[in-house]
N, C-alpha and C positions, 0 to 999 in steps of 0.2 A: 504493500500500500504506500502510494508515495503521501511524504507528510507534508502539510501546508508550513508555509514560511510564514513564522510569527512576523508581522508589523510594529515598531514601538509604539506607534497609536493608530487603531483603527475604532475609537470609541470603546473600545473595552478597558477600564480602569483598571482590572486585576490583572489582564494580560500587560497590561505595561509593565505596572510594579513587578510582574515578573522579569521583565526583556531586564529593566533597570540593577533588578538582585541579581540575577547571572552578570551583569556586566560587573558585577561589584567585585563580587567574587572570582569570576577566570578573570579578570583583569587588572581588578586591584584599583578599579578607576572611584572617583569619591562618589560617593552615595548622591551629596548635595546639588554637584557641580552637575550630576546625570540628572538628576530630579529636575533643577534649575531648565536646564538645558531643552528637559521633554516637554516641563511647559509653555516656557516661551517660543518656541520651533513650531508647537501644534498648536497652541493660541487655544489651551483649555481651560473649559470654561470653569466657574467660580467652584460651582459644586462637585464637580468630578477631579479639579486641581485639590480638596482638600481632602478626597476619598484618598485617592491616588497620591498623597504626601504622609498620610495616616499610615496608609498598607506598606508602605515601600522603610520609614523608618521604624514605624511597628514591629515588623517583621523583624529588621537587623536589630533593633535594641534587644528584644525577647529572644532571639535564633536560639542560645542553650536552653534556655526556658522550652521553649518551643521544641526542640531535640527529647529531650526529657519527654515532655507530654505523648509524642509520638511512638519513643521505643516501643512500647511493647506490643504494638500494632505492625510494628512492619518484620516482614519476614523478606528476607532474601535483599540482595542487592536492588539501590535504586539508581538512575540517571540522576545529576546533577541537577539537572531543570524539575525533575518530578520531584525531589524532595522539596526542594525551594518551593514549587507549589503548593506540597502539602504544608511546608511550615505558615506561607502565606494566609492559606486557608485557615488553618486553627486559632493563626493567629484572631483569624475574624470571628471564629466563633468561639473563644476567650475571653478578647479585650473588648470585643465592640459589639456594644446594647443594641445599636440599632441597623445595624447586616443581619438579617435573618438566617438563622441556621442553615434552612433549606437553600438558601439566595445563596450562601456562601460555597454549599456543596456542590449543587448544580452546574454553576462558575465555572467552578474545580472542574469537573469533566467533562465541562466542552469544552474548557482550555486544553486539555488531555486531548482528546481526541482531535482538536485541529494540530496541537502540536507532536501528537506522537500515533497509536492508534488505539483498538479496539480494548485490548488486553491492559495498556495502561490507563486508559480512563476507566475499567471496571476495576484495575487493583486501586486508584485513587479513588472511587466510591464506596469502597468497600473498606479500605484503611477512615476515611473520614463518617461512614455510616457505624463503625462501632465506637467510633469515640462519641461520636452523640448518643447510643446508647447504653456505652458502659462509664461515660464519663473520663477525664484526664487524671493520672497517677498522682497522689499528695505529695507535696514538697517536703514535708513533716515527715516522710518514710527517710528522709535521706540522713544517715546517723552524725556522720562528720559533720560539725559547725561547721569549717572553712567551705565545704564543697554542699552544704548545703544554700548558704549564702552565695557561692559564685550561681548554680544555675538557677536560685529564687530571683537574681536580681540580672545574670546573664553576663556575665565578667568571667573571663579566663580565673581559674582559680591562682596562678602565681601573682597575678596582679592584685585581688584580695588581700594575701596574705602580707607583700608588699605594705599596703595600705594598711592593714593591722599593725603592723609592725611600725608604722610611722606614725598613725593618729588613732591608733584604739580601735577597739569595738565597733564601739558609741557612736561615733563619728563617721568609721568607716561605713555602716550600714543607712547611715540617711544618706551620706555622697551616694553610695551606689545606685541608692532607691531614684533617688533626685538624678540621675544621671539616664534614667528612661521617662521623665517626664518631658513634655516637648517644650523647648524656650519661649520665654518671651518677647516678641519684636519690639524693637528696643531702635532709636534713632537717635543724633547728635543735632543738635540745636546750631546752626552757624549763626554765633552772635556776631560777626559784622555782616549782614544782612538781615537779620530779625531779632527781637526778645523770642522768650518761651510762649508768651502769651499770644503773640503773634501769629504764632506759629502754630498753633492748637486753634487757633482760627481758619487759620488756609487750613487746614487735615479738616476742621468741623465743617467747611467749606464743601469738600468733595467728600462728607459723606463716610467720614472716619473717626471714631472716638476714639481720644487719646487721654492723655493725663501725664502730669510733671511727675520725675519720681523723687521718691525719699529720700534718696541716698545720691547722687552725682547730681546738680542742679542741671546743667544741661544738656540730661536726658531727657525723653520721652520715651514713655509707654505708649503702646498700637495695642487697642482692645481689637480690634475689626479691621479689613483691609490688607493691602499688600502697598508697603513703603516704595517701592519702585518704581509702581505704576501713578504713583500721583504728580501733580503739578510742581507741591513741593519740595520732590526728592528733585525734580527734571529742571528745577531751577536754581537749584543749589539753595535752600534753605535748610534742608537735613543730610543723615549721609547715617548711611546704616552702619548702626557698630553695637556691639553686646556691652551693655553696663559695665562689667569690669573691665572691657579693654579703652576705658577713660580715662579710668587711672592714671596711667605715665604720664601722658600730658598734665593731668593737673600736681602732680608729683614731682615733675621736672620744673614745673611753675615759671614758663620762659617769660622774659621780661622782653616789652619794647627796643625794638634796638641791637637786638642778640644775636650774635651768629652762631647757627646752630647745627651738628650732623644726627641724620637720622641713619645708622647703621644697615638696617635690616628693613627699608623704608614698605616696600611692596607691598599689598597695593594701593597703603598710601593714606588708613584710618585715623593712625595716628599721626603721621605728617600734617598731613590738615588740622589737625586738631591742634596740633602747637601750633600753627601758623595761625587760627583763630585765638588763640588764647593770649598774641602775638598782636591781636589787633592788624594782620597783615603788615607790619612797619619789624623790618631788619633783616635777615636772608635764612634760609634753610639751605643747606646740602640736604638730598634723597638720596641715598646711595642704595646698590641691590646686585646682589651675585649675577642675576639674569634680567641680561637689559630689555626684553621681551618685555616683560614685570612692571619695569619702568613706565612703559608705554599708561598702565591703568591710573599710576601715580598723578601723571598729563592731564590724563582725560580727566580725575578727580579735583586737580586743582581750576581747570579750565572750568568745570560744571560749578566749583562754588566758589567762583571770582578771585582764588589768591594768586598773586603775581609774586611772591617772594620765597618758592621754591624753585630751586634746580636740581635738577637730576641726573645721575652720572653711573654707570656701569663700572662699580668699585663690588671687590671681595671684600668684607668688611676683615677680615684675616691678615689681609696687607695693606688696610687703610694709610696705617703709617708710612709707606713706602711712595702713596703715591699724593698726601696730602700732608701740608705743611704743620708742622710739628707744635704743639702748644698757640693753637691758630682761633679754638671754638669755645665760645660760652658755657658751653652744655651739650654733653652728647648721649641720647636715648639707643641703650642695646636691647631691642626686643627681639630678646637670642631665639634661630629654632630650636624648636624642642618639640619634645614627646607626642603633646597637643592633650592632654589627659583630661586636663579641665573642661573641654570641650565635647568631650563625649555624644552627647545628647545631641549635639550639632552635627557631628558626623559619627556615629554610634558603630561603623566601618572602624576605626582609630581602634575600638575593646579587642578587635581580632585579627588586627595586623600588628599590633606594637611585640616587640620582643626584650628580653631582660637587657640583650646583651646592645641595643641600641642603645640606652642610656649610658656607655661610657662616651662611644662615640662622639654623642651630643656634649656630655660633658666637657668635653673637650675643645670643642669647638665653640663654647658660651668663652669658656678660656682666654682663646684665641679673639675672640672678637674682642673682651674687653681688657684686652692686655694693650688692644693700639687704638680703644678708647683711652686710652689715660693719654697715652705718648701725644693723641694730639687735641687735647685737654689744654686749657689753659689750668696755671695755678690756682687756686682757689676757684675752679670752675666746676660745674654738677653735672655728674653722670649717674645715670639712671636705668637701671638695668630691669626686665621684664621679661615675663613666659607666661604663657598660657597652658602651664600645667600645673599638677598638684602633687610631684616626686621630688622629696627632697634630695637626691642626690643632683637633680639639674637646678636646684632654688638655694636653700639654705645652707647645703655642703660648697655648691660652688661659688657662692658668698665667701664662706670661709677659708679654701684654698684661692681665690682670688687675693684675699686682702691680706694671706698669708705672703705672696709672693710682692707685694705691695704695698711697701710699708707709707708712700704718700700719699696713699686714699685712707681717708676713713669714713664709716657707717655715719649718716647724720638724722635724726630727727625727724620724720616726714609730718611735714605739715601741707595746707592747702588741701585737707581731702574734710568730710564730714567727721564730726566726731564718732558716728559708729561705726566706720571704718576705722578709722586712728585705736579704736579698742582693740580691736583685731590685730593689728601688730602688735610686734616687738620694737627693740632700739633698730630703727634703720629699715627695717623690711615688715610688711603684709602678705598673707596668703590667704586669700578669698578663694572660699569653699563652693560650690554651687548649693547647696543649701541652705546659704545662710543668706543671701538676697536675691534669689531666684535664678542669678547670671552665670555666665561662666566660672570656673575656677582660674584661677589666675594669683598670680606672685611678681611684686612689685619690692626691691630695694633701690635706695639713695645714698647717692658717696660723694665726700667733695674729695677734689685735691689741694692739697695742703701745702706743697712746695712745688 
């Protein structure tokens, strides 16, 4: 029987999210960037873009959860695409009140059957008609604490343990939990073009309730809508960024007048962000391993009117080599890394990351801010960031940093809210995704001293 070529959209929501999970997995391509991608390409529409954003990170957040619920229905080997179907499926008739059992079964095997044949879309109704009626395996059967908590919450179990070992229990099991909830859209305020207030006027304008939030002032909360699509993302009044990666900027607290380098600038959240904070008056360097990258920096600054970055296709590794020596105000390392904090955003990250990446990375946080100092001016702030939550890339390489460095030291971090300032320590924060709904993310500040 020859088999029908799946399409990424021909109007079927669950057939997509499948096309999207295979691509995730044989390819390794990002979950967000494919999802992004299939909706704006095929211009879908409201209700079927939130079915099809649901099933696609649903699926990847729960995949061990969902592993789990399945074993003891399946016998024998399956195709790649048919398990991901099935996971797809239970997922629906697990997490989601309002896909009907039957509507999710059904689904199931005409996808099967357009994309495989006869015999697999009867073992997929047959695998999915006993679990509605004998029910999914309790999580409470699994004896071991660590490996019960990895598949209750869908975390590799060394990464768990990991996490026990650096913040507890306690701690560790609300991150994890909070790490399958789906984010909050979350925008930046460009105060040299608008107040806050302004600004929740044009969003209330087209049809979007928003709200200021608690904790960074020139945030904004998205109840409704897509930030993108509106007037004033396309006008440059806002600019999509997750709450905690606000932070550097207001932590580096760049004054009027500053020359400043952005290390790891790509694609450009936080560059803007100190250039508004900047009142647009003094110059930025963007710097970026891959000048391709660069290009989105351009277009970010062109869309929200700053003229005082430039941009340059620098390694931040050999910044020193190719940029003049003790030359800059303030320099922001927002080293890569892991991306841990982030999970929930690309929920792809819980099953590709590996242990022995993080020396790696370590490494290379190193390396960048060892020719942040060198072209440092004396008593200038450098400001170091990641969007993870492992301290051997946060607070360890704090310490072998300033170890090797004896003309920086830790300072005081002001300019953030006071419920963030509780949160730190002398010199550094590490915001949890639990604890203000955002990302996980880690923030330290150093001056140099001589």
């Amino acid at each position: 029987m020859t088999k029908k070529k799946a399409t990424i959209w021909d109007g079927n929501v669950r057939d997509a999210a499948l096309t999207i999970l295979l691509a995730v997995d044989k390819n390794q391509a990002y979950s967000n960037l494919l999802l992004n991608q299939t909706i704006n390409k095929y211009k879908i529409d409201s209700k079927d873009r939130a079915l099809l954003t649901e099933i696609t990170y649903g699926t990847l957040q729960h995949k061990y959860t969902l592993d789990y619920y399945l074993e003891p229905f399946i016998r024998g080997k399956l195709d790649l695409w048919v398990r991901w179907l099935l996971r797809l499926s239970v997922y629906q008739i697990v997490y989601l009140d309002r896909v009907p059992d039957h509507a999710a079964v059904n689904e199931a095997v005409e996808i099967a059957k357009r994309r495989g044949h006869k015999g697999i879309s009867s073992t997929v109704n047959g695998i999915l008609r006993s679990i509605l009626r004998q029910g999914t395996p309790s999580i409470e059967e699994i004896k071991d604490p660590i490996k019960r908590l990895a598949i209750e919450t869908s975390h590799p179990e060394w990464l768990v343990e990991r996490f026990i070992d650096s913040y507890g229990l306690e701690k560790t099991t609300e991150m994890l939990h909070e790490n399958n909830v789906p984010p909050t859209q979350t925008v930046r305020i460009n105060k040299t073009k608008a107040s806050v207030e302004e600004v929740l006027q044009l969003l209330e304008n087209e049809g979007i309730t928003a709200k200021q939030s608690s904790v960074i002032p020139e945030c904004i909360h998205l109840v409704n809508g897509q930030a993108s699509r509106t007037n004033a993302f396309k006008e440059g009044y806002i600019t999509i960024q997750d709450e905690s990666s606000m932070m550097p900027a207001n932590v580096l607290n760049p004054q009027k007048g500053w020359r400043i380098l952005d290390m790891c600038a790509a694609p450009g959240g936080k560059t803007t962000h100190i250039a508004e904070k900047m009142d647009n008056e003094g110059s930025i360097l963007a710097t970026d391993l891959h000048p391709h990258k660069l290009d989105l920096v351009d277009a970010t600054c062109k869309r929200l009117g700053l003229d005082i970055i430039q941009t340059a296709p620098i390694d931040g590794r050999k910044a020193a080599e190719y940029l003049q020596h003790e030359s800059f105000d303030a320099v922001l390392v927002d080293a890569p890394c892991s991306g841990l904090g982030v999970m929930r955003r690309k929920p792809d990250i819980k099953y590709t990351k590996r242990e022995e990446d993080f020396e790696s990375l370590h490494n290379i946080q190193l390396a960048l801010l060892d020719n942040a100092v060198k072209v440092l001016k004396p008593g200038g702030r450098l400001v170091y960031s990641t969007c993870t939550v492992n301290t051997s890339e946060n607070e360890e390489t704090v310490q072998v940093f300033l170890a090797s460095h004896p003309e920086m030291k830790l300072v005081e971090i002001e300019n953030l809210p006071e419920q963030l300032l509780q949160r730190g320590q002398h010199g550094m924060i590490q915001v949890f995704p639990q604890d203000f709904g955002s990302d996980g993310f880690f923030v330290a500040a150093f001056q140099k001293t001589t």
